[in-house]
N, C-alpha and C positions, 0 to 999 in steps of 0.2 A: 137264625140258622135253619136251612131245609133236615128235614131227615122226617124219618117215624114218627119221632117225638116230641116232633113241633108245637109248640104254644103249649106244650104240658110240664110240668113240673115233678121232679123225682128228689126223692130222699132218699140220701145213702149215711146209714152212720161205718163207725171206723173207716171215714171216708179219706185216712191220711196215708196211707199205705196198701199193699197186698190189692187183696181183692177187692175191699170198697172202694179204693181208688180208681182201681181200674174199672167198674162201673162207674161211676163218677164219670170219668172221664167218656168211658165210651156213649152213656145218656148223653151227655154236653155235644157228642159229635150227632147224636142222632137230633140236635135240634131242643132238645130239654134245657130248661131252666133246673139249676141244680141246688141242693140245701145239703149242705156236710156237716153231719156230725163225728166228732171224734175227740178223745181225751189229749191227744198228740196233737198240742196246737201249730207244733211249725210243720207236722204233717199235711194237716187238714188245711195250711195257708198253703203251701207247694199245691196242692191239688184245685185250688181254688184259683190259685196266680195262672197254674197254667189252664185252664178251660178259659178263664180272661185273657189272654195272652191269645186265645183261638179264638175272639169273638163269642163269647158263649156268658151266661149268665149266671155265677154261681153266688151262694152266700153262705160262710163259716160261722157255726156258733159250738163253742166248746162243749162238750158233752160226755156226760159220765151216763151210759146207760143202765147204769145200776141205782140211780137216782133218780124218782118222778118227778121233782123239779124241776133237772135238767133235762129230763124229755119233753115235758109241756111246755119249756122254754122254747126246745128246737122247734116245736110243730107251733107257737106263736109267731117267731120269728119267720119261719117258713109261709105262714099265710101274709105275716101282716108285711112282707117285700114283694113276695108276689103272688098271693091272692088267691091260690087253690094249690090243692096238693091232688096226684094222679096217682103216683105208684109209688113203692117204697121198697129198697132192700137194707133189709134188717141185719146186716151183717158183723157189727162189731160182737168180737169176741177175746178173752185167754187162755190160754194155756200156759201154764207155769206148774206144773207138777211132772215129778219123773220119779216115780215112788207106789209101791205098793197100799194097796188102802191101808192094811196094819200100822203103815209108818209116814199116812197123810196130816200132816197137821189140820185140824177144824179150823181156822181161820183161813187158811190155801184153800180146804173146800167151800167154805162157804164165800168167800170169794166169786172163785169161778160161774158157782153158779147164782150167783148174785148180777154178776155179767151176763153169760151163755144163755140162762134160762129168763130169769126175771127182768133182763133187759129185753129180752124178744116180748114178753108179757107188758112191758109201762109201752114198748113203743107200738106193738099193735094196738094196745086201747086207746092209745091217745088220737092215731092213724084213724083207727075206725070212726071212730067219733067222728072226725070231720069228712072221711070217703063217705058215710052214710048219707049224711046232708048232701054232698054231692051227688050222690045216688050211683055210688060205685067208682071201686081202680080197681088196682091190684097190689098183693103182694108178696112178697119174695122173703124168706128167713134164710141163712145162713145154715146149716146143719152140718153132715159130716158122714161121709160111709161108716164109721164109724158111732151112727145114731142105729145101724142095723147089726153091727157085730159088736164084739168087744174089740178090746187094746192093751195088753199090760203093760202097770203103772203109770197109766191116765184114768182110774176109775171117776173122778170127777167130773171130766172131760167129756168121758164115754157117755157117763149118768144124763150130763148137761143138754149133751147131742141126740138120745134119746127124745131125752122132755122134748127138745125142739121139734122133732118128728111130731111127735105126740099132741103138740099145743097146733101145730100146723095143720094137724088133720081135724081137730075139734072146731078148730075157726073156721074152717074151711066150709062144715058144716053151719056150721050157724050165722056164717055171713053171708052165704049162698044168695037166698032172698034178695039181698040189700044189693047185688050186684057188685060185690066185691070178692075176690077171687085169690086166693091165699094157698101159696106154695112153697117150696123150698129147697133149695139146690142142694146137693150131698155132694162134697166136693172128696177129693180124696188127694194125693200128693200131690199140692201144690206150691209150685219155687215162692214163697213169700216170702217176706222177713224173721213169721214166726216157725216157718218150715222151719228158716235157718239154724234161729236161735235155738229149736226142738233138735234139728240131725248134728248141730255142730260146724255145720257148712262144707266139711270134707267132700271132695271131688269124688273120690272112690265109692265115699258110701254111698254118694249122690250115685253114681252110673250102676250101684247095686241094687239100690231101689229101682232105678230106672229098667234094669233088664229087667226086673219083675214083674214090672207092670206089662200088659200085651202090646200097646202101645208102641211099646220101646222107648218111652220117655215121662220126663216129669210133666207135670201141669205146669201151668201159666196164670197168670191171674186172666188175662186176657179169657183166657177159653170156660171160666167163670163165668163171667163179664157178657160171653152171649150166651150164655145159658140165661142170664138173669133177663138180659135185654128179650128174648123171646116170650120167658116167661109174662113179661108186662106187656109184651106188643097186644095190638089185635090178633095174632097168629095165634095166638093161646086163648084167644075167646070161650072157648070151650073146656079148658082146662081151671082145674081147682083139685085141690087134695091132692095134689103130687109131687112126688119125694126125686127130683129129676139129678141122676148121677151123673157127677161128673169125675171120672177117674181113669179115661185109658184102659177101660177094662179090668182093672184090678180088683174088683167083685164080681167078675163074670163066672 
C-alpha cells in the first residue's frame, strides 16, 4: 500500500477500540504494516479483519500492558512477522474510578496505574531496545489534558496521566542521541467507548460538554489518530519532548 508509511511498521496497543484503533487503522491506510495490542481480543481481531479486508498488513497478539511478559511477547511477535519496528503509540489505558481519593479502593488504584503509567514504562523499554539497534523511530504515549490539570474523583487517573507526561519528557531526553524521538498526545473529550462508559452516553450531557469546548464539539478518535500520525511522520523530524493537545480548545 502507497502512503507515508510505506514499508514501515507501527505498533498500537489498546489497538481494539477508541483511539488506538483508530490509529491502527489510519497507519494501515498510510501504507504501514500494523502490530495490535490489546486485552479485548474480538476488539483487537475487528481492527485487524478490517485493515485486511483493505489490503493492508496487520498482526494481533493479546496483550495486557501491565505485564512484561506480555509486552516482550508483542515486540517478539512484532519483529519476528515482520522484521523491524519504526514507531509506536502507546496508547492502551483505564479508567474505572468515579470516587474521591478518600473513598478509592487500593486495588482500583493500583490498577490503573499499573496500566496508565507502568504499561507506558514495559512498552517503551522494550520499544527502545530494538529502535536503538535500528538507530531510531519514534514514539507517541497516550496522555490526557488532564496530565496538566486536575479532575475530581479520577485522582488515579489524573496521578497516571501526570506520570505519563513526566516519563515522556525524561525519555525524550535520554533517547535523544539514539535518534528516537518520544512524544505524546493530550487528548481531551473524546467520543470513545470509555468517554461513554465515564459520561453515561446521555445526549444532553453530550451537547453540554460539547458547548464547552471552543470547538463547539466532541473529539473523534479520528482527529487523535492525526495527531499521532504526524507526530511519527518525518514532518515531526524535529520534534521530541512534546505534550501535543488535542481538545477543541478546552485548555485554552
Amino acid at each position: 500500500m502507497a502512503g507515508q508509511f510505506a514499508g514501515k511498521v507501527a505498533l498500537v496497543t489498546g489497538a481494539g477500540s477508541g483511539m488506538g484503533q483508530a490509529a491502527a487503522l489510519a497507519f494501515a491506510r498510510e501504507g504501514a504494516r500494523v502490530a495490535l495490542g490489546d486485552v479485548d481480543e474480538r476488539g483487537g481481531e475487528q481492527t485487524r479483519r478490517e485493515i485486511a479486508d483493505a489490503g493492508g498488513g496487520a498482526l494481533l497478539v493479546p496483550t495486557d500492558v501491565s505485564h512484561a511478559a506480555d509486552v516482550e511477547a508483542l515486540l517478539a511477535a512484532t519483529l519476528a512477522t515482520f522484521g523491524r519496528l519504526d514507531c509506536a503509540f502507546n496508547n492502551a489505558g483505564v479508567n474505572e474510578e468515579h470516587a474521591p481519593l478518600a473513598e478509592l479502593d487500593e486495588a482500583l488504584w493500583d490498577r490503573i496505574i499499573a496500566v496508565n503509567l507502568k504499561g507506558i514504562y514495559l512498552c517503551m523499554k522494550a520499544e527502545i531496545a530494538h529502535l536503538r539497534r535500528a538507530s531510531g523511530g519514534a514514539i507517541v504515549n497516550n496522555a490526557s489534558i488532564v496530565g496538566f490539570t486536575g479532575s475530581r474523583n479520577h485522582p488515579a487517573y489524573v496521578a497516571s496521566k501526570h506520570g505519563v507526561i513526566g516519563l515522556t519528557r525524561a525519555v525524550a531526553r535520554e533517547e535523544a542521541a539514539a535518534g528516537i524521538r518520544v512524544n505524546a498526545v493530550c487528548p481531551g473529550a473524546i467520543h470513545t467507548p470509555m468517554y461513554v462508559r465515564m459520561e453515561g452516553g446521555d445526549p444532553v450531557h453530550d451537547a453540554e460538554i460539547a458547548a464547552s469546548i471552543p470547538l463547539g464539539r466532541l473529539g473523534q478518535p479520528a482527529d487523535v489518530a492525526g495527531a499521532v500520525l504526524w507526530l511519527c511522520s518525518e514532518a515531526a523530524s524535529f520534534v521530541t519532548g512534546h505534550m501535543l493537545v488535542v481538545d477543541g480548545g478546552e485548555t485554552v
